[in-house]
C-alpha positions as CSV (number, residue, x, y, z in Angstrom):
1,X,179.8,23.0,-6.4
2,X,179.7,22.9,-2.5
3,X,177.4,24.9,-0.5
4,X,177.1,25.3,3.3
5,X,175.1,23.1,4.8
6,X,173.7,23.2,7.8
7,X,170.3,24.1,9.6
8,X,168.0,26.9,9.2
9,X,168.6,29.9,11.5
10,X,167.2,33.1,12.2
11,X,169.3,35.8,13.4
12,X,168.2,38.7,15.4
13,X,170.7,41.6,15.6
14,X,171.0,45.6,15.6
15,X,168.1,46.3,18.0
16,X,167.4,50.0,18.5
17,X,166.1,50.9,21.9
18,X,166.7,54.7,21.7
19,X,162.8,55.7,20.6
20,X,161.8,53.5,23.5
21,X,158.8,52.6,23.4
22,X,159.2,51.7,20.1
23,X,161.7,49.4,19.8
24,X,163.4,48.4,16.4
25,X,165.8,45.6,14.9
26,X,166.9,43.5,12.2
27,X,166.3,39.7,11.8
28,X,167.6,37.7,9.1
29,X,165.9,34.2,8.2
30,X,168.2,31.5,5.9
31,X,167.2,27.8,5.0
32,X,169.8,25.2,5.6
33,X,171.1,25.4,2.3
34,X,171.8,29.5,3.0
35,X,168.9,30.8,0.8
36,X,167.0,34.0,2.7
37,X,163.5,33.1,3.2
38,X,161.9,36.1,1.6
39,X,157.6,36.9,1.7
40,X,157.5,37.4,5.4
41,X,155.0,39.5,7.1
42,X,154.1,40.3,10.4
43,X,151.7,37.0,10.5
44,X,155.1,35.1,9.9
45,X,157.1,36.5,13.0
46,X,155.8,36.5,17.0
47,X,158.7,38.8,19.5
48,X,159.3,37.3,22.7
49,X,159.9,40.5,24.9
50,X,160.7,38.9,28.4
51,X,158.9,35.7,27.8
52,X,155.8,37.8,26.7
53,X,154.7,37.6,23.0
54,X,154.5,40.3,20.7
55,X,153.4,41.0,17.4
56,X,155.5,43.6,15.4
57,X,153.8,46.7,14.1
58,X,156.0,46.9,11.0
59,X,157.8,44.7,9.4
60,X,159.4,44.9,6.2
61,X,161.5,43.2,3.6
62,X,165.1,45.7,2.5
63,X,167.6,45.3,-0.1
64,X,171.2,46.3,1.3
65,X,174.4,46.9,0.2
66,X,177.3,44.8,0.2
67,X,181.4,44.8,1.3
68,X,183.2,42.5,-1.5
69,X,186.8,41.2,-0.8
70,X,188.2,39.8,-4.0
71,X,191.5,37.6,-2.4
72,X,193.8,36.3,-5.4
73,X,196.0,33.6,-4.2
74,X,198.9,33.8,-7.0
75,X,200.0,30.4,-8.2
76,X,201.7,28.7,-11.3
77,X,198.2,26.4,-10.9
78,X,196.4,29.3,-11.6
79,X,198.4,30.0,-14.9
80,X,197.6,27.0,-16.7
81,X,196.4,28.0,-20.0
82,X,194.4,25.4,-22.3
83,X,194.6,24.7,-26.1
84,X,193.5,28.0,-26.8
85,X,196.6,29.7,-24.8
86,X,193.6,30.9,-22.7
87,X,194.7,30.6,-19.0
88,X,192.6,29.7,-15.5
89,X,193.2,32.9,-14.0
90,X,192.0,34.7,-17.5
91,X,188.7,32.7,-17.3
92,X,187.9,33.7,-13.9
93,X,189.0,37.1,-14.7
94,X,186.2,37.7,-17.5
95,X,183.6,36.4,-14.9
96,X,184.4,38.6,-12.6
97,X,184.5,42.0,-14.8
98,X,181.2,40.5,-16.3
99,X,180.1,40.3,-12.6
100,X,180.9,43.5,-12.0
101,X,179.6,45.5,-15.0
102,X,176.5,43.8,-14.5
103,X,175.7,45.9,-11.5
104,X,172.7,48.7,-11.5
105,X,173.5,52.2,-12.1
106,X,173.5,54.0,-8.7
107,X,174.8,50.6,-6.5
108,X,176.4,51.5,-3.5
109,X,177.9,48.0,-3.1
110,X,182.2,48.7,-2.1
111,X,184.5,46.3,-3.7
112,X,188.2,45.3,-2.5
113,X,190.8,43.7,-4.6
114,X,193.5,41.7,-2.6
115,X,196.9,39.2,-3.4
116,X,199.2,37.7,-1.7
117,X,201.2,41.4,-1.9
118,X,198.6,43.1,-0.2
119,X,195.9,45.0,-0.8
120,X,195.2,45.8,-4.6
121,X,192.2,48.4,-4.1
122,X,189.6,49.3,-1.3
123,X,186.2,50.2,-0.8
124,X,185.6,51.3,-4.2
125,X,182.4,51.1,-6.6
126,X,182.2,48.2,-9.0
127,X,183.3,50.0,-12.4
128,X,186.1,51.3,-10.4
129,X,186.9,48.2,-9.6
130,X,186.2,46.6,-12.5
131,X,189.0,48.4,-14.3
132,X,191.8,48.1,-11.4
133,X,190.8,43.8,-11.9
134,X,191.7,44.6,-15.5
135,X,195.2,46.3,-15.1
136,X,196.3,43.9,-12.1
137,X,199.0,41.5,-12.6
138,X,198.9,39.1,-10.2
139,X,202.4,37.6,-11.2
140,X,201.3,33.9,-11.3
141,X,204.7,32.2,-12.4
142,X,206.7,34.1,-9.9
143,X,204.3,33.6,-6.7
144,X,204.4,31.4,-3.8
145,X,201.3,30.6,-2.7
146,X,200.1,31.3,0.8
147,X,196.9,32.4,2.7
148,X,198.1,35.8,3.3
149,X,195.6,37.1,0.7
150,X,193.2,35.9,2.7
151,X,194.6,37.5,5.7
152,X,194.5,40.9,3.6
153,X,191.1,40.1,2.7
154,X,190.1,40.1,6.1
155,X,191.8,43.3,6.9
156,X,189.7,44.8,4.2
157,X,186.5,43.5,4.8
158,X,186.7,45.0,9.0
159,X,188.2,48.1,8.3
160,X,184.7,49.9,6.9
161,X,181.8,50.1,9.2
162,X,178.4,48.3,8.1
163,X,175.4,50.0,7.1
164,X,172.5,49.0,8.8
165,X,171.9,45.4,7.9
166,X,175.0,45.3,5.3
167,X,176.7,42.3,5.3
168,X,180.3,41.2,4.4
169,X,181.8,38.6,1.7
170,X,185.2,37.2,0.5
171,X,185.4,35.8,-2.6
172,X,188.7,33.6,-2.0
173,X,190.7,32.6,-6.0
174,X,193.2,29.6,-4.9
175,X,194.9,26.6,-5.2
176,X,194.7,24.1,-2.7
177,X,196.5,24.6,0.2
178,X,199.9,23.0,1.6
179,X,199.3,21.0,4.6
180,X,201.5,23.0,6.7
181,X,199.1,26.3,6.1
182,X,196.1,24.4,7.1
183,X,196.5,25.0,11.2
184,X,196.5,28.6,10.1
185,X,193.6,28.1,7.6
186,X,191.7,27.2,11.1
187,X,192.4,31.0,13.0
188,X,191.5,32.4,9.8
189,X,188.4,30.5,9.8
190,X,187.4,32.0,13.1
191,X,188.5,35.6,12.7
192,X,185.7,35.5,9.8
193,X,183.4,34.1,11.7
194,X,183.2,35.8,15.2
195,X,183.1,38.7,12.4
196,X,180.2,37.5,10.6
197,X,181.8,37.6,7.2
198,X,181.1,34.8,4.7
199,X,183.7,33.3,2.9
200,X,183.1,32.0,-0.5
201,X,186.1,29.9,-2.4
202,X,186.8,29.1,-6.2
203,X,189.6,26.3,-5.6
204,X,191.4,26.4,-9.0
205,X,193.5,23.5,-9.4
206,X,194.3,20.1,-11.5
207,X,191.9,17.1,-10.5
208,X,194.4,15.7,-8.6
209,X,195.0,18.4,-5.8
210,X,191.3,18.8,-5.9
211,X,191.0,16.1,-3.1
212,X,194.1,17.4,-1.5
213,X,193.4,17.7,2.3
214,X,194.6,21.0,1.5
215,X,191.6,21.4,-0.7
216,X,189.2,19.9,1.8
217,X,189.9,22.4,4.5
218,X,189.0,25.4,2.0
219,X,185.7,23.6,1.4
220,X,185.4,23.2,5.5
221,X,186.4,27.0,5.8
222,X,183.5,27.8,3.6
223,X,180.7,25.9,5.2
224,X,182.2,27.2,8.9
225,X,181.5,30.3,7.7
226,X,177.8,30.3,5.3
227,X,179.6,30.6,2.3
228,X,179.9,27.9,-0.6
229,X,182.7,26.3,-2.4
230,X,183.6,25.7,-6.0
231,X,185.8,23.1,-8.4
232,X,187.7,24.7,-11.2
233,X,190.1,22.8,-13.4
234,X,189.9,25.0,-16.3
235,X,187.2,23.3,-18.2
236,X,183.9,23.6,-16.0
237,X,181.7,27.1,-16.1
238,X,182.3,29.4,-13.6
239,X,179.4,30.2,-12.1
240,X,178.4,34.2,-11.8
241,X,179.4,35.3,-8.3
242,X,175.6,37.4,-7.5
243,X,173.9,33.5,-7.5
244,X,175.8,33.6,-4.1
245,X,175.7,36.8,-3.3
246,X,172.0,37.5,-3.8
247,X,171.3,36.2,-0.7
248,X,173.1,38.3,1.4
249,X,171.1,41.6,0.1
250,X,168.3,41.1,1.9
251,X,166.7,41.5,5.6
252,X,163.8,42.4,7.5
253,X,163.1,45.3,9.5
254,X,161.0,45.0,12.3
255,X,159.1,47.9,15.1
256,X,157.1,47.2,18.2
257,X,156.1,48.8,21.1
258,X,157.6,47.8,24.0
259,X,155.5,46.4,27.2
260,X,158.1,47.1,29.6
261,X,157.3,49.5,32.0
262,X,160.5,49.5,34.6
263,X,163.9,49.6,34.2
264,X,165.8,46.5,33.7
265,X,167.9,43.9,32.1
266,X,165.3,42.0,29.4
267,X,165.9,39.4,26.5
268,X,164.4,40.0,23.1
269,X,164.2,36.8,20.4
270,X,161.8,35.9,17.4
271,X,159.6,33.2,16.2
272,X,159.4,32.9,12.5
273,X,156.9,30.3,10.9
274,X,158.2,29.8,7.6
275,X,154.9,29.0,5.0
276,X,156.4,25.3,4.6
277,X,155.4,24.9,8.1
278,X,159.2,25.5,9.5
279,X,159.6,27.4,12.8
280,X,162.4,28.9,13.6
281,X,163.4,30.2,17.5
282,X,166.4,33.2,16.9
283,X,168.8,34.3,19.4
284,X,168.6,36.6,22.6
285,X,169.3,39.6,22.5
286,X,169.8,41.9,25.8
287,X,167.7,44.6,26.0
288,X,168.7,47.3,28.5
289,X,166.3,49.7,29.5
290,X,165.9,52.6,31.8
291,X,161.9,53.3,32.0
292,X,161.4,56.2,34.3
293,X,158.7,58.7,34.8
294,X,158.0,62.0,33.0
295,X,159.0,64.8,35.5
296,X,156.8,68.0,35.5
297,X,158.3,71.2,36.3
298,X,156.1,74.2,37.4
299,X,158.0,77.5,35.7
300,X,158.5,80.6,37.6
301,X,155.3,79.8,40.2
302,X,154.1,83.3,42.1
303,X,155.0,83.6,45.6
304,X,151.5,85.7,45.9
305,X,148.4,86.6,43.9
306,X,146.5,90.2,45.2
307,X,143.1,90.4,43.8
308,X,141.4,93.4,44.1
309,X,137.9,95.0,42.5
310,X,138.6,98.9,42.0
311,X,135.3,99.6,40.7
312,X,132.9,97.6,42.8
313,X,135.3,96.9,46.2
314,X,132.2,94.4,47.4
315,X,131.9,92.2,44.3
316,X,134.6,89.5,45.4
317,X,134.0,87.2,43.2
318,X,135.1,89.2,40.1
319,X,138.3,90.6,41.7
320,X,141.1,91.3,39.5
321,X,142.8,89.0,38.2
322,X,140.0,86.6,37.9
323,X,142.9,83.8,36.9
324,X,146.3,82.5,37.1
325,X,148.3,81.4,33.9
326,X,150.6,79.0,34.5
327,X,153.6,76.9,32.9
328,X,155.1,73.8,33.2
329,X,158.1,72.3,31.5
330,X,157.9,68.4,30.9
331,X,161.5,66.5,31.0
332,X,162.2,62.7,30.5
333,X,164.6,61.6,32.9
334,X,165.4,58.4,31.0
335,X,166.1,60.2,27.5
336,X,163.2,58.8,26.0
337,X,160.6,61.7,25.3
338,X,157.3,60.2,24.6
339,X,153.6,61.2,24.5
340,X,151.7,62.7,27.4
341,X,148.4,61.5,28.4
342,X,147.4,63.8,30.7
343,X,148.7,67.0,33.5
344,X,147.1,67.8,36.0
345,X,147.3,70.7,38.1
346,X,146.2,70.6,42.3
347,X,145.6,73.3,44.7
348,X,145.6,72.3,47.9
349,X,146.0,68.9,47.1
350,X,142.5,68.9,44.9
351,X,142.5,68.5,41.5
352,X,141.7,71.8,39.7
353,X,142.5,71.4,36.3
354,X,143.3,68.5,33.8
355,X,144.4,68.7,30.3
356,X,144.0,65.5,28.2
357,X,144.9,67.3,24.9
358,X,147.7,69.4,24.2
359,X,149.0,71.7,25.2
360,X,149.9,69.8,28.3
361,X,151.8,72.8,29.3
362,X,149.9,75.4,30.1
363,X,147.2,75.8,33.3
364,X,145.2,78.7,33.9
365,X,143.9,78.8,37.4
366,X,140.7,80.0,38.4
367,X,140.5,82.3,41.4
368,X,137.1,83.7,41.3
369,X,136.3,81.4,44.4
370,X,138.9,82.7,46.2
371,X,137.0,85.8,48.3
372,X,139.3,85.7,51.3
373,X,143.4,85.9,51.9
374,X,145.5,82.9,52.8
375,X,148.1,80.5,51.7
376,X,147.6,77.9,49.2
377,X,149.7,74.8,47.2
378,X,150.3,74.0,44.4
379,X,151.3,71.1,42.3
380,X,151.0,69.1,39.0
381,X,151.5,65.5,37.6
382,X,151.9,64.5,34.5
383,X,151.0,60.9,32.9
384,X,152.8,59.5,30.0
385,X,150.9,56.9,27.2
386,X,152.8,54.2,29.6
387,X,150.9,55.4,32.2
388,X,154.0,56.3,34.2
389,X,153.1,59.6,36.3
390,X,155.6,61.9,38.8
391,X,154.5,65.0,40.2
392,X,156.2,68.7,40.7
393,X,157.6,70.1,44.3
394,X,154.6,72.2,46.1
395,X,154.7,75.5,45.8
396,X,153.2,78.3,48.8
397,X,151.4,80.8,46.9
398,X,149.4,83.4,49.0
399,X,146.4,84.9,48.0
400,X,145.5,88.3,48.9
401,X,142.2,89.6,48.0
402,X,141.5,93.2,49.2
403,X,138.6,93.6,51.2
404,X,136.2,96.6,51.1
405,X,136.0,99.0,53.7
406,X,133.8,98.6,56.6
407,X,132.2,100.5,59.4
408,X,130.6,104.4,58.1
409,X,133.0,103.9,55.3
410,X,131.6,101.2,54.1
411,X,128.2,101.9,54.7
412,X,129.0,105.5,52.4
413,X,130.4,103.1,49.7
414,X,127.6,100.4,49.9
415,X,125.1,102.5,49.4
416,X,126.7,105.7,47.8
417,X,124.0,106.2,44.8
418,X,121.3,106.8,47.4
419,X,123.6,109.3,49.6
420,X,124.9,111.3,46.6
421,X,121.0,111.6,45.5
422,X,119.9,112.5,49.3
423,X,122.5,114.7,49.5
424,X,122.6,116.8,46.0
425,X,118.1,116.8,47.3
426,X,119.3,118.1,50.7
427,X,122.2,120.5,49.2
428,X,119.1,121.9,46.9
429,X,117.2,122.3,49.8
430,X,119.4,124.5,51.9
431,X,120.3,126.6,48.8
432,X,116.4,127.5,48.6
433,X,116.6,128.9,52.0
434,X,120.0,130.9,52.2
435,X,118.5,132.7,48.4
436,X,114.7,133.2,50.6
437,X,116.5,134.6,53.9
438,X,118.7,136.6,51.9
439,X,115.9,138.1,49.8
440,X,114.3,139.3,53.1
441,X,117.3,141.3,53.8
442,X,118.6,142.7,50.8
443,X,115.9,146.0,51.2
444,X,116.7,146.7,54.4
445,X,120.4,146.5,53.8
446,X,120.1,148.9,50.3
447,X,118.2,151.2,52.7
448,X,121.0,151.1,55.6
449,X,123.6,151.4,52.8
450,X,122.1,155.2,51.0
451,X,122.0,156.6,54.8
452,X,125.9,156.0,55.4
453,X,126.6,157.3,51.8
454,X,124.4,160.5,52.6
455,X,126.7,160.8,55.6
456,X,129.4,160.3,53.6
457,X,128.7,163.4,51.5
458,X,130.2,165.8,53.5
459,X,133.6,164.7,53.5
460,X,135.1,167.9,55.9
461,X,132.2,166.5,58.4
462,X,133.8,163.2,58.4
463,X,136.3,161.6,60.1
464,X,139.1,159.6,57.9
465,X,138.8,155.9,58.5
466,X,141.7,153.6,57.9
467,X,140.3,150.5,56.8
468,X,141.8,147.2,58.8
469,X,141.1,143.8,58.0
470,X,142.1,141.0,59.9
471,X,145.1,138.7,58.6
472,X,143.9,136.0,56.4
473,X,144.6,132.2,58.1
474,X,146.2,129.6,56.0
475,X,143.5,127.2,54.8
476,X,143.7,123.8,57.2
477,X,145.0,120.4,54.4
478,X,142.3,118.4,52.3
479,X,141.9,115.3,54.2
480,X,141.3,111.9,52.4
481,X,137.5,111.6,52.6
482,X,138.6,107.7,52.0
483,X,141.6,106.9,54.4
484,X,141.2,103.0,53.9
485,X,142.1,102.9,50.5
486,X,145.7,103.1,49.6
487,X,147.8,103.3,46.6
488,X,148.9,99.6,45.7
489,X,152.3,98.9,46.2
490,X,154.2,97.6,43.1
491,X,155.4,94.0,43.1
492,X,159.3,93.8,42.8
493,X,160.9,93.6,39.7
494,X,162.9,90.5,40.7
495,X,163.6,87.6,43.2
496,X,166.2,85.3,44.2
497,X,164.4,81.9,44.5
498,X,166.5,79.4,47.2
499,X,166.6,75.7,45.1
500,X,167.4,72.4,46.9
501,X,170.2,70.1,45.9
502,X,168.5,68.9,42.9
503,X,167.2,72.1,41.6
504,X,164.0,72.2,42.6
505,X,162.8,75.3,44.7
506,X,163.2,74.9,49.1
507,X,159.7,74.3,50.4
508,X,158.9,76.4,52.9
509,X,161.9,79.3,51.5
510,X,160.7,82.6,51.0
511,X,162.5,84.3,47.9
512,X,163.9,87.2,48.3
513,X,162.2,90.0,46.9
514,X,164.8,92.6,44.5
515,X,162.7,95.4,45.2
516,X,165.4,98.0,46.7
517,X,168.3,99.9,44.2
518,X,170.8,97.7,46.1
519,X,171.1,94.4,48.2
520,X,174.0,93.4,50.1
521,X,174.4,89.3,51.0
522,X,176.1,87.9,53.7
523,X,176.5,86.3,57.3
524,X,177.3,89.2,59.2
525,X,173.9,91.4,59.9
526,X,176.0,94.5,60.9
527,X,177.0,94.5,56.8
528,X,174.7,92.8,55.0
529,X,171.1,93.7,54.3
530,X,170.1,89.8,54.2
531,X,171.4,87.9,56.2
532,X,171.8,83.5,55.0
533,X,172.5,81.8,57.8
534,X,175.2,79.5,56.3
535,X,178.7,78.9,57.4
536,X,180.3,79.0,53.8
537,X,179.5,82.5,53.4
538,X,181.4,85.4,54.3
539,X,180.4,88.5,56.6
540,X,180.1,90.7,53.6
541,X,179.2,87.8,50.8
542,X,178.3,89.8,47.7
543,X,176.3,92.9,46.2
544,X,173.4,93.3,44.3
545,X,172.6,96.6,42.2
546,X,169.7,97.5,40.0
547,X,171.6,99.5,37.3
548,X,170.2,102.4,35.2
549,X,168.9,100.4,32.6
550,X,166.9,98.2,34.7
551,X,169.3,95.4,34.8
552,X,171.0,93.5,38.1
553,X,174.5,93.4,38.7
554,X,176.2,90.9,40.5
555,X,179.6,91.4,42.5
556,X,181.2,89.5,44.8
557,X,182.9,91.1,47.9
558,X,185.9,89.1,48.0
559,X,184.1,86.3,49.8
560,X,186.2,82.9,50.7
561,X,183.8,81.0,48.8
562,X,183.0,83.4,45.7
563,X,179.9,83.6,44.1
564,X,178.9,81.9,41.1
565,X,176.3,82.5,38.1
566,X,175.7,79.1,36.4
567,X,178.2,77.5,37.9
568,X,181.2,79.7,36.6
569,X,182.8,82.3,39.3
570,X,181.6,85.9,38.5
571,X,184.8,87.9,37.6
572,X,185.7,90.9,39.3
573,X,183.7,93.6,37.6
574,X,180.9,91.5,38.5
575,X,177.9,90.1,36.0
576,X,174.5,91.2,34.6
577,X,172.1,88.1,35.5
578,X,169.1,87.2,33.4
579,X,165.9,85.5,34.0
580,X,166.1,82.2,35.0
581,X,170.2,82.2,35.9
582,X,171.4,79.9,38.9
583,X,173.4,82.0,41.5
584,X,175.7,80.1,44.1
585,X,176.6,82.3,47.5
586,X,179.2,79.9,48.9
587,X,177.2,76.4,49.0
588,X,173.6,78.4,48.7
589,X,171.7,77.9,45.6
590,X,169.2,80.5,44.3
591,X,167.4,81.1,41.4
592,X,167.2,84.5,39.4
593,X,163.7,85.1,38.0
594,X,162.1,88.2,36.9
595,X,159.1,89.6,37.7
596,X,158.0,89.8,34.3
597,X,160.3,87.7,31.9
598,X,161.4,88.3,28.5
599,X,158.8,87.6,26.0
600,X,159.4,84.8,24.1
601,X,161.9,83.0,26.3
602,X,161.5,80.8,29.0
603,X,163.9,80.7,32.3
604,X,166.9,77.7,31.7
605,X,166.7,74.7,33.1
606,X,170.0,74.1,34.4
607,X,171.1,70.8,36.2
608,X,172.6,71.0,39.8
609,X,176.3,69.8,39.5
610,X,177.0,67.5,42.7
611,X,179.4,68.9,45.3
């Protein structure tokens, strides 16, 4: 028996960078005589991440499946049969099918089954397997040998994908080799090893071909490659395939968290320290990463707050509302969500509000200090675990807090308790007198009163009277004993917020408020109602109509550049936008948002697609 030799190695492959920062791989560890060095822990293995040592958070040993190519090479050597009739081939045969039915219940290994014909069987489970190796007729008198059931073996092997970790054999039955193949024998050779498949070889044959240069080269072929080589000449024992093939099943998985902080091109490799006091450096691997902050986006930001206080107009500070919810979508730029550490919201450039605990997304700002109208920014930044940190556009939000009356007015209000009680005193007071003075005169106008009716007795004595009053005057209009206050003007149901190139709302723009039944758009003023001074659109651009229901519709007025609604052209009969919908007049980008959105859904984040 031949095995590889060579020195011990430690092989770093399949890392995972897509749940950057943590970083994942596989890393197999073999001695020089190809036996995997199992028992290794994290104390055992040091990363080198860009020079810079790391020590893996997990690491643990896994059993995996294998891909099996069975390659006959059909031969009259192979048919030799000994005293018992028994043949070569039948002997390796009944070690194989033992081999095979010796596998655990619920083994996902695959097995192939090739000749020099072609392929037998592929990618099947053992007992399959198994049972086509018992049927098969490899035709031993009447076959030429050749290496093109190595060739088919190969085929086999590369055309099913790995599972993570999985690893490839061929388990190649032949004579030796004529000398004419063995140039051949070489490509071969290579194709198996660029693939990382291990070729294993039983080399049946008499003693005499057994040091056949032919021989020789499928001994070299199986060292190139990891594998191991074998004598048969019908007498020895054939040794059970799985004291190969064992090795193969295993390998360690590994997780750290990365260091890196910046995109780039880095190089990842291991240090194993075996507990015979080996070490082992592995190969590079290139690690490709694009680190970039978190970017915060404020949602749906007011263009203006109004605080007032209807009960007590002079108590500022408790103004309705009192505060300002607000929300903020987090995105990942680099497609690698992570952790927050921390948002942060600033008015004004001054840190208001911080959350350190979810949920990172929502802000309530306090405007009970605010006792005076103006403009105000705003802003946030958010910090990820990697403490990378990017900050929102600033947002103009204007304040309006109603102020109370002043002048008489305000004096009335101010102290109104103490007028109403003067007054309902000084109303009593003048009641009193009207009910004394009238007292005084009620005789004198009983007695006045009998001497007209005793006049009035004899009616042929007096004169008939025709009673005139004069017309009645229309009563002059209630005036407003409180002209200053005035009904509050309801915000508009709607806006159309301008965005810049990358979707972010124009500093400084003004949205446009959807407050009237209809809105026309457009560069001529003569036609439309507003007015965008930009050359791609047309005089009369588009229309804008609050429908029955309460929904907008959208048409476009045959403009040259059309008008788009997520970044499809609206069709003739025009479309019903919702909250949060990207509307394109020409090469103007707005942003539909509703005064009050939907509950329960949140305006879409749609990228900008470049010109």
């Amino acid at each position: 028996m031949s095995f590889a030799q060579s020195q011990a190695s430690a092989v770093l492959y399949q890392v995972n960078s897509e749940t950057f920062p943590a970083i994942s791989g596989l890393l197999d560890v073999y001695t020089g005589q190809g036996q995997f060095v199992r028992g290794l822990n994290a104390s055992n293995i040091t990363l080198l991440e860009d020079g810079k040592t790391i020590t893996p958070q997990r690491i643990s040993e896994k059993s995996v499946p294998l891909q099996v190519v069975v390659a006959v090479n059909s031969s009259s050597a192979l048919a030799v049969r000994d005293g018992q009739g028994i043949s070569r081939y039948d002997k390796a045969v009944a070690v194989l099918e033992n081999w095979a039915a010796s596998r655990p219940a619920g083994n996902e290994d695959l097995f192939s089954l090739t000749w020099n014909g072609g392929i037998i069987s592929s990618r099947v489970t053992p007992l399959t397997w198994r049972n086509r190796l018992n049927v098969f007729d490899p035709q031993l008198r009447n076959s030429t040998p050749s290496l093109a059931a190595l060739s088919y073996a190969l085929d086999a092997a590369l055309d099913t994908p790995l599972t993570p970790g999985g690893k490839r054999a061929i388990l190649f039955i032949s004579n030796h080799i004529e000398n004419q193949n063995i140039a051949a024998l070489s490509d071969l050779t290579a194709r198996a090893t660029q693939a990382g498949i291990r070729v294993y070889v039983w080399i049946i044959d008499s003693k005499d071909f057994l040091i056949h240069p032919g021989s020789e080269a499928l001994r070299q072929m199986a060292a190139a490659t990891g594998g191991a080589s074998l004598d048969f000449t019908g007498v020895e024992t054939l040794l059970d395939p799985e004291e190969w093939l064992e090795n193969l099943r295993w390998v360690y998985e590994f997780e750290y968290q990365s260091g890196i902080r910046a995109s780039g091109q880095y190089q990842l490799s291991a240090l194993v320290s075996t507990e015979e006091g080996g070490s082992l450096t592995s190969n590079q691997v290139p690690l490709e990463l694009v680190v970039l902050p978190p970017n915060p986006i404020l949602l749906s930001p007011p263009t203006q707050v109004a605080r007032q206080n209807l009960e007590d107009p002079f108590d500022l500070e408790n103004s309705l509302p009192t505060n300002q919810p607000l929300e903020i979508l987090i995105e990942f730029p680099d497609g690698h969500p992570r952790p927050l550490a921390r948002t942060i919201l600033y008015v004004d450039e001054v840190a208001v509000q911080e959350n350190v605990v979810a949920p990172f997304e929502q802000f309530s700002w306090d405007l009970r200090s605010y006792l005076a109208s103006g403009p105000h920014t705003l802003r946030v930044e958010a910090v990820d675990t990697l403490g990378l940190s990017s900050s929102s556009a600033t947002f103009s939000v204007d304040v309006v807090v109603v102020q109370p009356p002043g002048g008489l007015a305000g004096l009335i209000l101010r102290n109104n308790v103490a007028i109403v009680t003067t007054a309902v005193v000084f109303a009593g007071f003048i009641l009193l007198l009207i009910i004394f003075f009238s007292g005084r005169k009620t005789f004198s106008r009983i007695a006045e009163q009998r001497r007209i009716r005793a006049r009035q007795l004899d009616p042929v004595t007096q004169p008939l009277q025709a009673k005139l009053e004069p017309p009645s005057k229309p009563l002059p209009p209630a005036k407003n004993p409180f002209p200053w206050i005035r009904r509050k003007a309801p915000p508009p149901p709607a806006y159309l917020v301008k965005l810049t190139s990358d979707g972010q709302p124009a500093p400084g723009g003004d949205p446009i408020a959807l407050a009237a039944p209809e809105l026309t758009i457009g560069a001529d003023p003569t036609q439309a109602t507003n007015v965008l001074g930009d050359p791609s659109l047309s005089p009369l651009h588009a229309r804008l109509q609050r429908t029955p229901d309460g929904n907008f519709l959208l048409t476009d007025s045959r403009s040259v550049a059309g008008t788009w609604v997520n970044y499809e052209l609206i069709p003739q009969e025009g479309r019903i936008l919702a909250h949060g919908d990207v509307v394109n007049f020409g090469k103007l980008t707005y942003r539909f948002v509703l005064g009050k959105p939907p509950a329960n859904q949140k305006p879409k984040s749609i990228p900008i697609k470049p010109e």
